[in-house]
Every structure is written in C-alpha cells, then in structure tokens.
C-alpha positions as semicolon CSV with decimal commas, in nm:
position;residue;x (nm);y (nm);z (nm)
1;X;-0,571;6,205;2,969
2;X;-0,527;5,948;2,717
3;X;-0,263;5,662;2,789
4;X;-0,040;5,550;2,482
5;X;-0,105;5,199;2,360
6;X;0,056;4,934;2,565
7;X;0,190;4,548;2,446
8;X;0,281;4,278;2,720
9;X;0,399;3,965;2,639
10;X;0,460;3,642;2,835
11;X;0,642;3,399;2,838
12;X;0,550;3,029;2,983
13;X;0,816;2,788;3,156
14;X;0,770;2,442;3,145
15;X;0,688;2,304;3,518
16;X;0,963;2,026;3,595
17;X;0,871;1,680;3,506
18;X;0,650;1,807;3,230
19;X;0,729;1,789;2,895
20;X;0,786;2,099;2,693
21;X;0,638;2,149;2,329
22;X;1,007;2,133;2,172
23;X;1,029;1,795;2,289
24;X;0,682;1,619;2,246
25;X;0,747;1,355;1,941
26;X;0,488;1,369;1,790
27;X;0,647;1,276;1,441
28;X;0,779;0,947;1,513
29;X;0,651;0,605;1,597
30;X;0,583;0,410;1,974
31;X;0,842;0,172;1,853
32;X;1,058;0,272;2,132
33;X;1,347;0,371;1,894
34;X;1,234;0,715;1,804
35;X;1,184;0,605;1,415
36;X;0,878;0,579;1,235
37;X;0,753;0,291;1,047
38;X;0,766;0,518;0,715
39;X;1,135;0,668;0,821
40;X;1,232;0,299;0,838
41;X;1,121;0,188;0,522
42;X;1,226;0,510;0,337
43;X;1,587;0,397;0,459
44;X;1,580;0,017;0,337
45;X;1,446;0,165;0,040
46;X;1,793;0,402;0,033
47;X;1,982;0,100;0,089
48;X;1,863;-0,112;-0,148
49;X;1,922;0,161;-0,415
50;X;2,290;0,196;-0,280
51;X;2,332;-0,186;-0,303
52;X;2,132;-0,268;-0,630
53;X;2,113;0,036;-0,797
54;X;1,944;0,089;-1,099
55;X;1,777;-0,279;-1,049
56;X;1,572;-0,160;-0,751
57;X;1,547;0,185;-0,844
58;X;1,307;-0,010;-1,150
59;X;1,100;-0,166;-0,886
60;X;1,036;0,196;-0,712
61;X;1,020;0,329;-1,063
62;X;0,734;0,042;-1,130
63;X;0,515;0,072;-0,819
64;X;0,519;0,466;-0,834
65;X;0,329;0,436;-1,182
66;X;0,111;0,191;-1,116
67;X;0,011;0,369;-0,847
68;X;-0,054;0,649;-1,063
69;X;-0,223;0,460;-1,290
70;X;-0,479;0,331;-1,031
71;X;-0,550;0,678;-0,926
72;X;-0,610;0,805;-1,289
73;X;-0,847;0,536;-1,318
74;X;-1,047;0,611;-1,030
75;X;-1,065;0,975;-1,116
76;X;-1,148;0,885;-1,469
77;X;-1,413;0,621;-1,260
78;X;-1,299;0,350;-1,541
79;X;-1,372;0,054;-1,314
80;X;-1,168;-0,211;-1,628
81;X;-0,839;0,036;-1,572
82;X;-0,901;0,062;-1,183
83;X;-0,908;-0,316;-1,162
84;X;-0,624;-0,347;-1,392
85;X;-0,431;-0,072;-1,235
86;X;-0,486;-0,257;-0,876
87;X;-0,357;-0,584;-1,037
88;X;-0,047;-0,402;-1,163
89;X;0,031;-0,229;-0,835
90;X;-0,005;-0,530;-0,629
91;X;0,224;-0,692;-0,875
92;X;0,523;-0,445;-0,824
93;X;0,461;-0,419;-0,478
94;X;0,511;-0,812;-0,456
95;X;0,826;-0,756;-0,613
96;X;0,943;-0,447;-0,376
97;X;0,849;-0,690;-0,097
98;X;1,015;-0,978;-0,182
99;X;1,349;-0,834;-0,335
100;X;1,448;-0,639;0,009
101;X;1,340;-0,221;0,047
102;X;1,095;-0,291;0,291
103;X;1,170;-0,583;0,506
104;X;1,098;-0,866;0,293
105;X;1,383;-1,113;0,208
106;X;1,672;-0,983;0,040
C-alpha cells in the first residue's frame, strides 16, 4: 500500500546564553555603541546639510563627481584623467573634511 506524501518541519530554539540569529549584529561596528563607522558619518553628513544647507550639500555634490570622474577614467584606462580625477577628488574630500560632515573641524 502506498503512503501519501508526508512534510515535517522543525523548528530550532535558541539554548539559553546563546545568541539567536535575530540578534547577532552583524551590521554594525565593535565601537561599543551599536553604530557603524559609515552610519556615523552618514549622520554628520545629515547634519551638516540641516545646518549649512545648500553650502555643504555643494561639497557632497563635488566629491560625488569627482568620484565619478575617477572611475570613468579608469574604465576608459586614461591614466592623464585618472590622475587628474584623483587630484580633484582628494581636493573635495579635503574640503568635506575640514568644513565638518565627517569629523573634521567645523
């Protein structure tokens, strides 16, 4: 006699003292505050747009481009516009540094 198909399905339980898959944090940093490095530059960079505005947006504006333009250049492998596009990047991020957004003096 044929039996009909069957399905079980189980269902672990964390042991105490063991940490559960839902709360591994994998996503943030060891900083001890539960915030990455990235998180915590993405909000000074919030902040500086709500206290500068369109000033700092600029700067992000600036960066962003030159850091497309550097990767243009090395896909184009135009070693002139890679350097130049490496010059300009470092540039604006000189400027995000030292005008506040991610750490630097404000």
């Amino acid at each position: 006699m044929d039996r009909p198909p069957s399905i079980m399905i189980a269902i672990g339980v964390p042991h105490a003292g063991e940490p559960d898959e839902d709360h591994l944090d994998r996503e943030r940093g060891d900083d001890g505050g539960g915030t990455s490095v990235a998180e915590k530059r993405i909000r000074r960079h919030v902040e500086s747009l709500n206290r500068e505005g369109p000033v700092h947006a600029r700067r992000l504006k600036l960066y962003a481009t030159a850091l497309i333009h550097m990767v243009d250049a090395h896909m184009h492998r135009d070693p002139h516009a890679f350097e130049q596009a490496v010059e300009e990047a470092t540039d604006c991020l000189h400027e995000l540094l030292t005008h506040g957004g991610n750490g630097g003096p404000k």
